[in-house]
C-alpha positions in Angstrom: 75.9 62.2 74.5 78.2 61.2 76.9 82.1 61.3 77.1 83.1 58.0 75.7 80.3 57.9 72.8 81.5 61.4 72.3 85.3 60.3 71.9 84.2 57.5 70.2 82.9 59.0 67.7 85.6 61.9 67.1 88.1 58.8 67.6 86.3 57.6 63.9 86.6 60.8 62.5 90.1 61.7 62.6 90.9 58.1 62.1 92.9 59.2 59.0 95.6 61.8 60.9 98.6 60.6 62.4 98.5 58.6 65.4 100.3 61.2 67.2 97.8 64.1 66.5 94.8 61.5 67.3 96.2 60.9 70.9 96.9 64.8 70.9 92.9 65.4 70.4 91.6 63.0 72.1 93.5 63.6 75.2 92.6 67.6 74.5 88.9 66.6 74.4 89.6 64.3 77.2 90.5 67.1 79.5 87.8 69.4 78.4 85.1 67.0 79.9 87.7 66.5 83.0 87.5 70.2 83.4 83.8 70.8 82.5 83.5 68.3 85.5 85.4 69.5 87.7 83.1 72.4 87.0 79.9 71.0 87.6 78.7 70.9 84.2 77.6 67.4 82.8 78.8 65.6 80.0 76.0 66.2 77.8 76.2 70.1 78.5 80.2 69.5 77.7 79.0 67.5 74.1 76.6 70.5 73.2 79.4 73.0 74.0 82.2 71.1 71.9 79.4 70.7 69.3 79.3 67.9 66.6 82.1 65.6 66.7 81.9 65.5 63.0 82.2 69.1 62.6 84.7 69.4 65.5 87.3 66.5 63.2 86.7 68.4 60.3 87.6 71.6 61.5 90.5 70.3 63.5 91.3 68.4 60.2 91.5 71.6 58.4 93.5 73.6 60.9 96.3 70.8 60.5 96.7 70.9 57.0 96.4 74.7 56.8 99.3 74.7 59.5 101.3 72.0 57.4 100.8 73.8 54.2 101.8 77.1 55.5 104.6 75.4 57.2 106.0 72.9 54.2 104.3 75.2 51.6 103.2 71.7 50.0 100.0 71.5 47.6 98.7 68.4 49.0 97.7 70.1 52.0 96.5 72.9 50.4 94.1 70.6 48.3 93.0 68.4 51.5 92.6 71.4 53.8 90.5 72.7 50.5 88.6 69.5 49.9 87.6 69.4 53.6 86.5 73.2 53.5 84.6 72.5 50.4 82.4 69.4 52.3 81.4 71.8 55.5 78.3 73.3 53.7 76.9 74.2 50.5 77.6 78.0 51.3 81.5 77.0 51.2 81.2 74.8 48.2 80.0 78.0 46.5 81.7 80.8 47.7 85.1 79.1 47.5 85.3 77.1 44.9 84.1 79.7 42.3 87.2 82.1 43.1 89.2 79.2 43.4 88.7 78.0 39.6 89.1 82.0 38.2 92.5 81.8 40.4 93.9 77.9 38.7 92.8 79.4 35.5 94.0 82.4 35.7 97.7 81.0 36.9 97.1 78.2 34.4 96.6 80.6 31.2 99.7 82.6 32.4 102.2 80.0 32.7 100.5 78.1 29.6 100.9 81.5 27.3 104.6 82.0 28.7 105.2 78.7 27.5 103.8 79.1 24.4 106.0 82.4 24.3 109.5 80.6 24.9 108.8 77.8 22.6 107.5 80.3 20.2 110.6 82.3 20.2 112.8 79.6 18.7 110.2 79.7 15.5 111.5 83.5 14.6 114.8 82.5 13.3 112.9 81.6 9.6 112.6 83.7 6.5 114.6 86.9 8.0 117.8 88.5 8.4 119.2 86.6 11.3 120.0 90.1 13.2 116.3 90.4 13.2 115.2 86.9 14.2 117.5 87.1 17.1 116.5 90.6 18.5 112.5 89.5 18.1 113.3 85.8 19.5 115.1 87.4 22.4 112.0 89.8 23.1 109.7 87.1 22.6 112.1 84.8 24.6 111.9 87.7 27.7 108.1 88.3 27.0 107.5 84.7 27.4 110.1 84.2 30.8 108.3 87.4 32.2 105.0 86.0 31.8 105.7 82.4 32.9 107.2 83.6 36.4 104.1 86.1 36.8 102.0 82.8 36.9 104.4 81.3 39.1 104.4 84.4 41.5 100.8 85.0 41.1 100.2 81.2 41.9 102.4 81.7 45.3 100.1 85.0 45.9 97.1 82.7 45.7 98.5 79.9 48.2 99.2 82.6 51.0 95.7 83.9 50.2 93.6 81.2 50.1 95.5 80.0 53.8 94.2 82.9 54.9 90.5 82.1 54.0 91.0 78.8 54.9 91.8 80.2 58.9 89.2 82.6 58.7 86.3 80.0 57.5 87.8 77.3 59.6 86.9 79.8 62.9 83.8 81.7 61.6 82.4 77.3 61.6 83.7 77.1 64.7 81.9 80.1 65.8 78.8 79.2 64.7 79.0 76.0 66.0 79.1 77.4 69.5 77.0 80.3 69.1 74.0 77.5 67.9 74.7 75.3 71.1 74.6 78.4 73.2 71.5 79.9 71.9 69.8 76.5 72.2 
């Protein structure tokens, strides 16, 4: 494959980042076949080295909205940097999104029960003395707080964790990518 169909083709693939990052890439790329040149190597030796260009967007993909969700701590980049992980290969599909769902419903129970805790609270104040339905409904009150903001907390946990993973799968792809173009 040669430089242009090469750049072409990535040029498709990360049609849907900012115009910005595209020219950012592509001019990246661009110098790593100026440089491969200048080195002697040929474009197609350059192509095998950088490996798909599919792969190559979707990796490069991911790293952005890793770095913007670690950055903005926003969920939509979490999700698209997760959705992209999820289509590399089967093996991600499975080993991530299995801990993924325990995590949401884990988080999900917790702030769902703490809820149901500080709504339930209010409900206390019938059929006894009113010392008593004020001391339970402002233990069932705390109880239900407490648990809410361990969802919340534990939901934060999982964000910072799951970046993490996201890096580390993002280069152990990358990795194999070159390690099959070398051995070949």
């Amino acid at each position: 494959m040669f430089k242009d169909q090469y750049l072409k083709q990535l040029r498709r693939e990360i049609k849907d980042l900012p115009e910005l990052e595209q020219k950012e890439i592509l001019a990246d790329i661009g110098e790593i076949f100026q440089m491969g040149g200048a080195e002697g190597k040929s474009d197609e030796q350059i192509a095998n080295n950088l490996g798909d260009p599919k792969t190559l967007a979707r990796t490069l993909k991911a790293d952005i909205f890793i770095n913007d969700a670690q950055e903005q701590k926003t969920w939509r980049s979490f999700f698209k940097a997760f959705g992209l992980l999820l289509g590399m290969s089967l093996f991600n599909f499975m080993v991530m999104l299995t801990p993924f769902l325990f995590a949401s419903v884990t988080v999900l129970s917790l702030m769902a029960i703490g809820l149901m805790l500080i709504t339930g609270s209010f409900f206390l104040l019938v059929k006894v003395p009113i010392v008593t339905a004020i001391f339970n409904g402002c233990i069932v009150l705390g109880a239900g707080m407490a648990v809410f903001m361990a969802g919340f907390d534990l939901s934060k946990l999982i964000f910072r964790v799951f970046l993490r993973y996201f890096k580390w799968n993002v280069s152990v792809v990358r990795r194999e990518t070159i390690e099959s173009k070398n051995v070949v």
